[in-house]
N, C-alpha and C positions, 0 to 999 in steps of 0.2 A: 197185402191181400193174401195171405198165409196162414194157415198154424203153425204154431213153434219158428218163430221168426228167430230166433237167434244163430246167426250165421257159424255155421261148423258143428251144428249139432245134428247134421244130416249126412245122409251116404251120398257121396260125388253122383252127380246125374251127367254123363259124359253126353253131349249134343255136337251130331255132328254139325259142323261149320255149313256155311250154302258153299250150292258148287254148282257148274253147267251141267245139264245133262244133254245129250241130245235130244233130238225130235226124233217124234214118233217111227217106232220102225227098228231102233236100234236098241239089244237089249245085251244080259250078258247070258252064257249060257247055263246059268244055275246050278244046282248042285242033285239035281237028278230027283228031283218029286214025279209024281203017277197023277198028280191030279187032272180030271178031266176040267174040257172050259167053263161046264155048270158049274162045279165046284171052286172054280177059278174067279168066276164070277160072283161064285155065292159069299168066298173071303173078300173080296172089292165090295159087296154090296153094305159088309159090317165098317164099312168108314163112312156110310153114310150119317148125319147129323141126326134122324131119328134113331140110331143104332146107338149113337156115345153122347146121348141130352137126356138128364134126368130131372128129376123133380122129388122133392123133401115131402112127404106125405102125401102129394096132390097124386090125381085122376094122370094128367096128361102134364108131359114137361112143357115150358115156354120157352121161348128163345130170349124172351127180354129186350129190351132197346138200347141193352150197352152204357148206361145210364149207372151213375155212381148208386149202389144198395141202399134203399134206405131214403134217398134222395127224395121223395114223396110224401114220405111219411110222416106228416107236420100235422094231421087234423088233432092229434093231442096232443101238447105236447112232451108232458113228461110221461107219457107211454112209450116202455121199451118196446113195443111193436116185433118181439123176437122172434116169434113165428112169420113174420111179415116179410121181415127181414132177409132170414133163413132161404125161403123161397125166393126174393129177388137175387139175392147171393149168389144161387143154384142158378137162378136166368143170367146171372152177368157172365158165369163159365159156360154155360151153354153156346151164350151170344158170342164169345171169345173165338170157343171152338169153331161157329157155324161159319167165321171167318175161312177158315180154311175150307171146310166141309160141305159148303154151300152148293159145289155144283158138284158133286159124286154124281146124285142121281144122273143129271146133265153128260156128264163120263160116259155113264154106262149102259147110256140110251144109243153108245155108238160101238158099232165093232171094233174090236182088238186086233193089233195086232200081234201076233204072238212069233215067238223066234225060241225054239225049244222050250224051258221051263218059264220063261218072261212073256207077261202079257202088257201090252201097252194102249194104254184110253186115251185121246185126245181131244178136246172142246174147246171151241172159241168162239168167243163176241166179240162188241165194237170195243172193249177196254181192256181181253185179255184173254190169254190162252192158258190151260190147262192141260198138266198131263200126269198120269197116275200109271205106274209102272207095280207092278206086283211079279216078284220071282219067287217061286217056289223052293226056297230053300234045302225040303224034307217033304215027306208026307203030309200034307193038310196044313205046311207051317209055310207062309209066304211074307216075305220084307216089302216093305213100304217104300216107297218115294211118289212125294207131292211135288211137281215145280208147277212155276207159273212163271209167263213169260208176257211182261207190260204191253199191250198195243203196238202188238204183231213182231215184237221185236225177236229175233233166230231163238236165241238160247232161253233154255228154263231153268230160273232157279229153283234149286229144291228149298219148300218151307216145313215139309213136312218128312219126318220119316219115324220109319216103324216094325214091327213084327205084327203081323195077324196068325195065331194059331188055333185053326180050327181043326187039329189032329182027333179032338174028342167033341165032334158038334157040340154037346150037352153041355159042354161046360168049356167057351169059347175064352180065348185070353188073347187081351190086346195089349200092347208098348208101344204108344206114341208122341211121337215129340212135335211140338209146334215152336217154329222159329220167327218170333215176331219180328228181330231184327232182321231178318231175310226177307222177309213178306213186305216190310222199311222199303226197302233197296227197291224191292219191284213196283211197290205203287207211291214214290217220291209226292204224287202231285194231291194228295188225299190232305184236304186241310183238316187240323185239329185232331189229329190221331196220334195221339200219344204213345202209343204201345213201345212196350222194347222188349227183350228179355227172352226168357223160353218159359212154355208151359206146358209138362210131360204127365202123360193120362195113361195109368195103368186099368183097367178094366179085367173084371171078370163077370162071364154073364153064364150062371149055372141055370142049366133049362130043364123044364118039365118035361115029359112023354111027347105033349101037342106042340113042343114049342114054345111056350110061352116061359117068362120070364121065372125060374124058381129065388134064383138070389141076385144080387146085382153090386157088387164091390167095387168103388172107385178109390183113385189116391192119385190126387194132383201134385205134383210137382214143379215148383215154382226157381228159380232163377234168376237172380235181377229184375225181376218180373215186372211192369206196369202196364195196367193196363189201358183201352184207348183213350177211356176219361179221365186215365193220370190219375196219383196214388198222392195228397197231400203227405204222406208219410213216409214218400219215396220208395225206390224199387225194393221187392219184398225177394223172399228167398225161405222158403217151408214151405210144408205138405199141408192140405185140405185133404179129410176122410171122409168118406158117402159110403150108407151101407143099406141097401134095401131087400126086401122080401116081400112081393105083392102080396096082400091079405092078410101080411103077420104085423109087419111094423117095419123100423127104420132108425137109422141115426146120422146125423152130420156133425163134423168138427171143423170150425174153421176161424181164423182170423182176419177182423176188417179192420177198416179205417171207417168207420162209423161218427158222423157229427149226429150227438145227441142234444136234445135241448133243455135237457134237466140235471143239472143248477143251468140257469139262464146261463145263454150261449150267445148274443146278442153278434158276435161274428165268426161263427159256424164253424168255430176250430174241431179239426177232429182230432177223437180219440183213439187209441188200440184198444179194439175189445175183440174177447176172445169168447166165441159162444159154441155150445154144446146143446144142442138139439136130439130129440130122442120124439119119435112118435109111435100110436100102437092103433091096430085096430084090434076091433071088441064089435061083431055085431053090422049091424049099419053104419057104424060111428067109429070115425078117425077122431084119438082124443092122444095128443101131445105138452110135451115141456122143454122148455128152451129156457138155459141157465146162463149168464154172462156175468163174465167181468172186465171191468177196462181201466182203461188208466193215463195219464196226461190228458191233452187238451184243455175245458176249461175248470179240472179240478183243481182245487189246491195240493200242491207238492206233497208227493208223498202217499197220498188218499189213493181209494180204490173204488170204483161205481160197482156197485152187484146188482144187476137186475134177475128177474123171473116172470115169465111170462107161460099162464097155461091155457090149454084150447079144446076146443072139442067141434070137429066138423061131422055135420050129418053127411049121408055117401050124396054121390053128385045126381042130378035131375037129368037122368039121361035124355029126357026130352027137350028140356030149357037149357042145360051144361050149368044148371046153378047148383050153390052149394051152400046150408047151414054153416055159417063161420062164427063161432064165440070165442072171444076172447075170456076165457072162465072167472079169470084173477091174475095179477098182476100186482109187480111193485119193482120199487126202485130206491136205493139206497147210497148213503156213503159213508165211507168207515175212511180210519186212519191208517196208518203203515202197518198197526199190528194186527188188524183185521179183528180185534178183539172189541174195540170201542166204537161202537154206534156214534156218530158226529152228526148229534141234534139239531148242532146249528147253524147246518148244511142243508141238507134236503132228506127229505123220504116222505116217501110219498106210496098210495097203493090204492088200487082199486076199490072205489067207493062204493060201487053198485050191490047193494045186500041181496037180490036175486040171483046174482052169478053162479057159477057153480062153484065149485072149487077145483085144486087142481086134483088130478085122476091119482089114486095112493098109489096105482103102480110102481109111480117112480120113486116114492120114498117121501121123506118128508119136506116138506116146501119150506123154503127162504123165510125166515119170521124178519117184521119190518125193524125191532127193536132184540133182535137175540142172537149173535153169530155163530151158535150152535149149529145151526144148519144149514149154513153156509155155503156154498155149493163146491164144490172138487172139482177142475174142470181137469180132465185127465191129458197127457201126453198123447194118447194116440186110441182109438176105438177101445173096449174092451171088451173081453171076449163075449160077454154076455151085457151089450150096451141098451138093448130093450126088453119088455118080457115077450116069452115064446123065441127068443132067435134059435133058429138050429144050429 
């Protein structure tokens, strides 16, 4: 559940280990920041789950049900569904996150304690306590500790840690690690959760005048990673890139464990596919393209699936929250090892419906079902210029 899964082709993500911390009240003396408790509070309030959950072209992020990506999407079958996808993708990291993040607000509905630069939040229910420590390292730059401590039990472990630096409001950057294997330790009795691993969220969120969102840069960090419904393709270790700007566009890069059903898949092995999603507004209309390519599961050795999938949403019904969703055009292919030979007598297959649209030329030229001339690129990592208009 990565991109660029191949192990050693990344920079070392150091996580710290779990550890005790105390209970509330105890903190260390910091390193001499000025910030006031509004401000103190206002860096705790950027861990909240609405502050680090995004969404691939949509209105409003979801959280998702933690539900393998994709998992649903059977009403066609040899639709790559890549926009569909993309978005559930985006809910499974959310839903991962909102593991940890779920009770901020819950936190910060109660007074701190604070002990010079260190403030400390503490919450509990019938299954667990919580505590979020924030020290002010420097001006406007405070570190992180998450523990949670099982059913009232003294100590907390930490699962999470971090930096919040909000030295320049407008342009807020966050370093946070989630230790699934710690979060293991404290809730033992949770049937069927798979998770292990760490999963480390770099954020940058550059803001308008009002406030509001001008850019929004993520890059996940993955580590033996699985997630709770378990990874048929075993623990992952790459980066996921998200790159948005409200009312310009966006891009995501990411790699799944995706069971597709075209060539017949008759026991839902999955594949590695690696998709590159790009979307733009224009107008009232969100019109995007999503390129993949994958490989094992149930292709024949060697061979490589290429899908393309294009869309166009009209803006959302602020009154109803509905939204125009088309699928423009679509296809799906398979080639041999040298990505040169179209394999006829394999599958390809593409969108039959002659009203559709086509895919938007922004993005260049689209996937021909019989030509690998246009083949898609799917790049290493964001490029600098991944949709039109990014600044």
């Amino acid at each position: 559940m990565a991109h660029r899964t191949v192990v050693g082709s990344l920079l070392a993500v150091v996580f710290a280990s779990p550890i005790a911390c105390s209970d509330a009240g105890e903190g260390s003396a910091g390193g001499g920041g000025t910030g006031t408790p509004e401000q103190t509070t206002a860096a705790a309030s950027e861990l909240s789950w609405a502050q680090n959950a995004f969404a691939p072209g949509e209105v409003t992020p979801g959280m998702g049900s933690g539900d393998a990506p994709g998992s649903d999407l059977t009403s066609t079958p040899c639709h790559p569904e890549l926009f569909a996808r993309t978005v559930e993708y985006a809910e499974a990291l959310n839903y991962h996150l909102n593991l940890f993040l779920e009770h901020i607000d819950d936190l910060l509905q109660t007074k701190p304690t604070v002990e010079g630069t260190t403030s400390t939040w503490t919450f509990g229910n019938s299954d667990a306590r919580w505590q979020l420590v924030l020290d002010e390292t420097s001006p406007g730059v405070y570190s992180v500790k998450l523990g949670i401590s099982s059913r009232g039990r003294g100590d907390f472990t930490i699962v999470a840690t971090g930096v919040v630096d909000r030295s320049n409001p407008d342009d807020v950057i966050k370093q946070l690690t989630f230790d699934f294997d710690a979060r293991q330790r404290v809730f033992t009795y949770i049937p069927g959760d798979q998770s292990s691993g760490q999963l480390a969220v770099s954020i940058e969120r550059n803001k308008n005048a009002d406030g509001s969102d001008r850019k929004r840069a993520v890059t996940y960090e993955l580590a033996g990673f699985v997630p709770v419904f378990g990874d048929p393709l075993g623990p992952r270790t790459g980066t996921i890139d998200f790159l948005d700007e409200p009312g310009v566009g966006g891009a995501m890069l990411y790699d799944a464990s995706t069971v597709f059903l075209c060539p017949p898949n008759p026991q839902s092995i999955a594949s590695n596919a690696t998709t590159y999603a790009r979307w733009v507004v224009q107008g009232d209309t969100v019109s995007g393209r999503a390129d993949a390519v994958a490989s094992d599961g149930q292709m024949l050795s060697g061979d490589r699936w290429v899908g393309l999938s294009c869309r166009r949403n009209s803006a959302r019904d602020l009154s109803t929250g509905a939204i125009v969703d088309d699928d423009a055009y679509w296809l799906v292919k398979e080639e041999n090892a040298s990505s040169a030979t179209h394999v006829g007598l394999q599958f390809a297959v593409e969108d039959g419906v002659a009203s559709d649209a086509p895919c938007n030329p922004v993005f260049g030229a689209a996937t021909d079902l019989n030509d690998d001339r246009n083949d898609p690129t799917i790049p290493s990592s964001l490029p600098s210029e991944a949709f039109p208009g990014q600044f």
